[in-house]
N, C-alpha and C positions, 0 to 999 in steps of 0.2 A: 485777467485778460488784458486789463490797462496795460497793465506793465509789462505786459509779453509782446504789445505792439511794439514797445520803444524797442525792449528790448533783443526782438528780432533784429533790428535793424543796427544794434552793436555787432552782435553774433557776428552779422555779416559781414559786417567791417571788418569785424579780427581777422574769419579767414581771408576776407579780399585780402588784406593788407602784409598775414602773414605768407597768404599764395604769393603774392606778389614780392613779396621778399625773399622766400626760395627759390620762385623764375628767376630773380633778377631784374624784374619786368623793368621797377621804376628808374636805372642802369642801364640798360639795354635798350627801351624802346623812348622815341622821344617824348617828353614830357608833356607837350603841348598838343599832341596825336593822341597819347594813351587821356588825357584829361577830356578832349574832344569825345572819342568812343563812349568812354564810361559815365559823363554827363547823358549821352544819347539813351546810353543801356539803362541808365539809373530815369530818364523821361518815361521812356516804353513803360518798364516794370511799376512805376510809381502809377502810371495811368490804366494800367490794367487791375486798378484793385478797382477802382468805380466802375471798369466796362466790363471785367471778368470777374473779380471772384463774389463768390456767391453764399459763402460762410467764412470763420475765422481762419480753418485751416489754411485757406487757398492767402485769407489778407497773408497772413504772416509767411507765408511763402512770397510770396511778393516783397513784403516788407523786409525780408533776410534778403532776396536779391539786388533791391534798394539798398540796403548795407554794402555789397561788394562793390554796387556803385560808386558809393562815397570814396572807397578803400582808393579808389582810381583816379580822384579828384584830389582831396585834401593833401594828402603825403606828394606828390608829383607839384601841388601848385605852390607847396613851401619851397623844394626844392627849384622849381624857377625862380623864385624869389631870390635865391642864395647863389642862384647862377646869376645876377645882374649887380652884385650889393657885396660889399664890404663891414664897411664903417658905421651905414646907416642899414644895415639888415633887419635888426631888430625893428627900425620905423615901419620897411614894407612887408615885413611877416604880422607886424601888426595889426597892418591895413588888409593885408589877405585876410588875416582871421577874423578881424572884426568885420567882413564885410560875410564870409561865411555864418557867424554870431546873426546878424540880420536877416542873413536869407534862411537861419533856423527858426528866429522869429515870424516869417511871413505868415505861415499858417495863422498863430493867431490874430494878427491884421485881416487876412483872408475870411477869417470865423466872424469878426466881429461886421466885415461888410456882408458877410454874406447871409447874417442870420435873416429867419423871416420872420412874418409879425407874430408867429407863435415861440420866438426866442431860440429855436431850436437852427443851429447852424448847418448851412445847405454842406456835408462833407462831401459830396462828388466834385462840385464846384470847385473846394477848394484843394480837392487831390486834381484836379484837370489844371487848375491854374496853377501850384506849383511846377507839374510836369512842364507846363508852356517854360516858366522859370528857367525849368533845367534846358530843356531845348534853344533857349537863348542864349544858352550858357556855352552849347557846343559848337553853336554857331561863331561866339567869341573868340571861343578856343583859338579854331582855325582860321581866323581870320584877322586876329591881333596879336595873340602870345607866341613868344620865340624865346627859345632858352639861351642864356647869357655865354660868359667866357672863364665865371670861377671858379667853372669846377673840375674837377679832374676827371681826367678818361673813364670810365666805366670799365672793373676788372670783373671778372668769373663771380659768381657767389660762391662768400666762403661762410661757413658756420661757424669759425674763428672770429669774421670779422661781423657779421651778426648778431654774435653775443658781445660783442666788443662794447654795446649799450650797457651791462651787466657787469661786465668783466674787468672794463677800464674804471680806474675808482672815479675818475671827473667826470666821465661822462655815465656814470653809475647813480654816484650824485645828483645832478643834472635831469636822470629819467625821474629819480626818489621825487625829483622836485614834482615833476609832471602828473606823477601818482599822486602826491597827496593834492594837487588840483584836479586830476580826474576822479576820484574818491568825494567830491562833492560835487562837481561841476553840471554834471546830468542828472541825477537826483533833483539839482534845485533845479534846472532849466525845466522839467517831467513834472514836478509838486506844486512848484511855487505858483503857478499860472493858475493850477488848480485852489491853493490854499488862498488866493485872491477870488477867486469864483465864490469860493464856500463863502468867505468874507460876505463881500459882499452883498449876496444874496439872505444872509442870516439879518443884514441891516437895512433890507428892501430898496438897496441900490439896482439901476439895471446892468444886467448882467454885461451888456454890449461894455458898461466902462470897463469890467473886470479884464473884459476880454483882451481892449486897448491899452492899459494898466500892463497885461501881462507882454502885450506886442512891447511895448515902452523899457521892458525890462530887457531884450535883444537888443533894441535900438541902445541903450545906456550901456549894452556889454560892446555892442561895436565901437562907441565914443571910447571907453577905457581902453580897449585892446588897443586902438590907435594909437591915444595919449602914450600907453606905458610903454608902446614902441618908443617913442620918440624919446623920452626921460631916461630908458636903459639904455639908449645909446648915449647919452649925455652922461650918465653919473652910474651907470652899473647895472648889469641882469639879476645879479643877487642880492640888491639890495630894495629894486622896484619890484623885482616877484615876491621878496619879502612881506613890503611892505601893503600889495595885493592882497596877499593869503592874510595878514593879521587882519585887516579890516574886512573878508569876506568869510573868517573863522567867526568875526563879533557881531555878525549879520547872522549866521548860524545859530547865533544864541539871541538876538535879540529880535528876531524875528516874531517867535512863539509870543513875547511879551506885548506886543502890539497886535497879535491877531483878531483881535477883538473888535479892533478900529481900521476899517478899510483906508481910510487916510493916512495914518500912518503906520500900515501897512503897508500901500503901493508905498511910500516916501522910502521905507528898508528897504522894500523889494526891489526901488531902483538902484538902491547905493550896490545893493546886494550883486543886481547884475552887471552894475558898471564894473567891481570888483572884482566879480567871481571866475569872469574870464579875460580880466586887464593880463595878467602874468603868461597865458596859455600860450601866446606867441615866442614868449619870453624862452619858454622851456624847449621851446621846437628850435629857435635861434642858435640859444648855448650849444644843443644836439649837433649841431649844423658847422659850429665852429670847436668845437671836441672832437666831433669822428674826422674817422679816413676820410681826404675831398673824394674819393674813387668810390667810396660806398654812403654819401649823404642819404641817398635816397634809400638806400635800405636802411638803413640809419634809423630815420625818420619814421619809415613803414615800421618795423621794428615799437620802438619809441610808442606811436600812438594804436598801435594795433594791442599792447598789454596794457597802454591806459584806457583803451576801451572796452577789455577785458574786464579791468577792475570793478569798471560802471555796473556793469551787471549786479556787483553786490549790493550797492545802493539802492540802485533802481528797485529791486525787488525786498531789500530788510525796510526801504522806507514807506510804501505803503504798509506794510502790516503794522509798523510802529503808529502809522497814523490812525489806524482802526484801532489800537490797543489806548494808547493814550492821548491822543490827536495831535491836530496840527503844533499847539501850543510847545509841545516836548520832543516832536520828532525829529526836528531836526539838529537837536543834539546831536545824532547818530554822525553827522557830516565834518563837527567841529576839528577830528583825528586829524583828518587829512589836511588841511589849512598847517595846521602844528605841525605833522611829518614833516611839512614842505620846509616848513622855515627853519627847521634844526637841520633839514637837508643843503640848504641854498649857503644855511653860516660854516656849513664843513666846509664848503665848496669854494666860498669866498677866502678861505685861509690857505687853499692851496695852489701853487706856483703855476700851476695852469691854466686858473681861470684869468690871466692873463692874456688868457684867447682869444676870452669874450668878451666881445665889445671895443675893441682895440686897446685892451689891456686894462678898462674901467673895469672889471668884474662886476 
C-alpha cells in the first residue's frame, strides 16, 4: 500500500500530462493561468485526504488526482523557462527543478517538526501544510510569472508531432536520456528516506535525524540540479548529464555497502541526491531545444508523462526486492538506468544536431 500511495500520484501525472497533450492544453492555454489552476486543484485535492477521506481507497483517489495536478504545473513551468531563455536555459530549468526537488522534499522537513513525543509524525499536519504550499504557489502563479518571447506560436495537436519525442532520432535520444534517470530517480527519492529510517533506528539513533537526513537529501538534489544547470550551459548537456548518471549509477551500488552505518549512509545518501537529479533539468532543456518551438510544450508533456510512467516499475519491483534481500542489494535493481542514459547522452553527443543544445556545446 506504500507504494500505491506514491504511486497513484505518477498514474496521475501520466494521464494529466498525456490529457493535456492530446488537448493541446500546455499550447493553447497560457502557461501561467493553467499553472495558477492546477497548483489550486492539486491544494483542494491534497487537503481533502486529512479532512475527507476515511480509508485508503478514497487516500489514493485523492492522491491520483494530486498527480493530474502536478501534470498542470511541472511541464507548463519548464516551458516558461524556455520562453524567457536561450543561452542560459539549462541554468533556469535548473533552478525550476531544483526548486521543485525541495518542495518534494518538504514533507520530510514537515515529519521531522511535526513528530510528537511518541515519535510518531502528526501526517494531517503535514498534508494541510503542504496544501498551504501549493496554495502559495497559485497565488505566485498569478501574480509574478508571465511567459517570454521564444517560443513559437501554438499550432493544432498533431500525433505526428507528438511522437516526434520517439521518432526524431535526437530528440529520441534525449528522452532514452530522461528514462534512464526516471528509471531510478523515484525509487530512490520513495526508499532512500526510508532505508535512512531503518538505519538508523537498527543503531538507536533518533528517528527525528533520519527524518532530516532524508529532507537533506532534496535540499542536496536542489543544490546539484542548479549547479549542473549552470555547467551544461558552460561546457555541454551531454557530458554534465553524463557525468550525473555515472556518479548517481555508483551511489546505486554503493549505497547497500554502507547501510550499516547511518553516517555514512546519510554522507551517499546526500552525494546520491545531489546527483540523482543534478541531470533531470538537463534532459527537459535538450527536449526544449530539439523539438518543434510550436510544440515545446507538448513536447515536454509528452517527455515526462512516459518518464513517469516508467517510475512505476521501480517503485513497485523495489520494495519487494527490499523484503526479499534487503536494503543492502536492492538497489542494484536501479543501476540500468544511470547506464542507459549514458550510452544514450554519447550517441547523442556524436550527432550534428546536438549543436542545438546549449548553443552548440552539446
Amino acid at each position: 500500500m506504500q507504494a500505491w500511495m506514491t504511486m497513484s500520484v505518477q498514474i496521475g501525472f501520466v494521464v494529466g500530462a498525456l490529457g493535456g497533450a492530446v488537448l493541446n492544453i500546455a499550447d493553447k492555454v497560457a502557461a501561467p493561468k493553467l499553472m495558477a489552476v492546477s497548483a489550486l486543484f492539486g491544494a483542494v485535492v491534497n487537503a481533502g485526504i486529512p479532512w475527507m477521506a476515511n480509508g485508503p481507497e478514497t487516500a489514493l483517489v485523492l492522491r491520483f488526482l494530486t498527480g493530474i495536478a502536478m501534470a498542470g504545473v511541472y511541464p507548463p513551468a519548464m516551458k516558461v523557462i524556455a520562453s524567457w531563455t536561450i543561452e542560459d536555459r539549462g541554468t533556469f530549468i535548473g533552478v525550476v527543478v531544483g526548486a521543485l526537488t525541495i518542495g518534494s522534499g518538504m514533507p520530510h522537513l514537515l515529519n521531522a517538526l511535526a513528530t510528537d513525543a511518541s515519535g510518531i509524525p502528526a501526517w494531517r499536519a503535514v498534508l494541510y501544510g503542504t496544501s498551504a504550499q501549493a496554495l502559495l504557489a497559485a497565488v505566485l502563479c498569478v501574480a509574478f510569472i508571465r511567459s517570454g518571447p521564444h517560443l513559437g506560436k501554438a499550432a493544432a495537436f498533431s500525433w505526428r508531432h507528438a511522437a516526434e519525442g520517439l521518432t526524431n532520432k535526437a530528440t529520441r535520444l534525449a528522452n532514452f536520456g530522461y528514462f534512464g534517470h526516471m528509471w531510478e530517480l523515484y525509487a530512490m527519492w520513495a526508499w532512500a528516506p526510508i532505508a535512512l529510517l531503518v538505519s538508523f533506528e537498527a543503531a538507536g539513533l533518533p528517528l527525528r535525524s533520519a527524518r532530516l537526513a532524508a529532507f537533506g537529501i532534496f535540499v542536496a538534489g536542489g543544490l546539484g540540479s542548479a549547479l549542473a544547470g549552470i555547467y551544461a550551459d558552460r561546457f555541454g548537456r551531454t557530458r554534465i548529464t553524463s557525468l550525473a548518471l555515472g556518479v548517481s549509477g555508483a551511489c546505486c551500488i554503493l549505497v547497500g555497502f554502507v547501510f550499516q552505518s547511518p553516517v555514512l549512509l546519510t554522507i551517499v545518501c546526500l552525494l546520491w541526491g545531489f546527483a540523482v537529479v543534478a541531470d533531470s533539468a538537463q534532459f527537459s532543456a535538450a527536449v526544449s531545444e530539439l523539438a518543434d518551438k510550436r510544440f515545446v510544450g507538448t513536447a515536454l508533456q509528452v517527455q515526462t508523462s512516459l518518464g513517469f510512467l516508467l517510475t512505476l516499475v521501480t517503485l513497485q519491483l523495489t520494495p519487494m526486492l527490499i523484503e526479499r534481500v534487503g536494503h543492502e542489494w536492492a538497489y542494484l535493481l536501479l543501476v540500468p538506468g544511470p547506464v542507459f542514459g549514458i550510452l544514450s547522452m554519447i550517441r547523442l553527443r556524436r550527432m550534428p544536431e546536438a549543436l542545438r543544445m546549449a548553443a552548440g556545446k552539446r
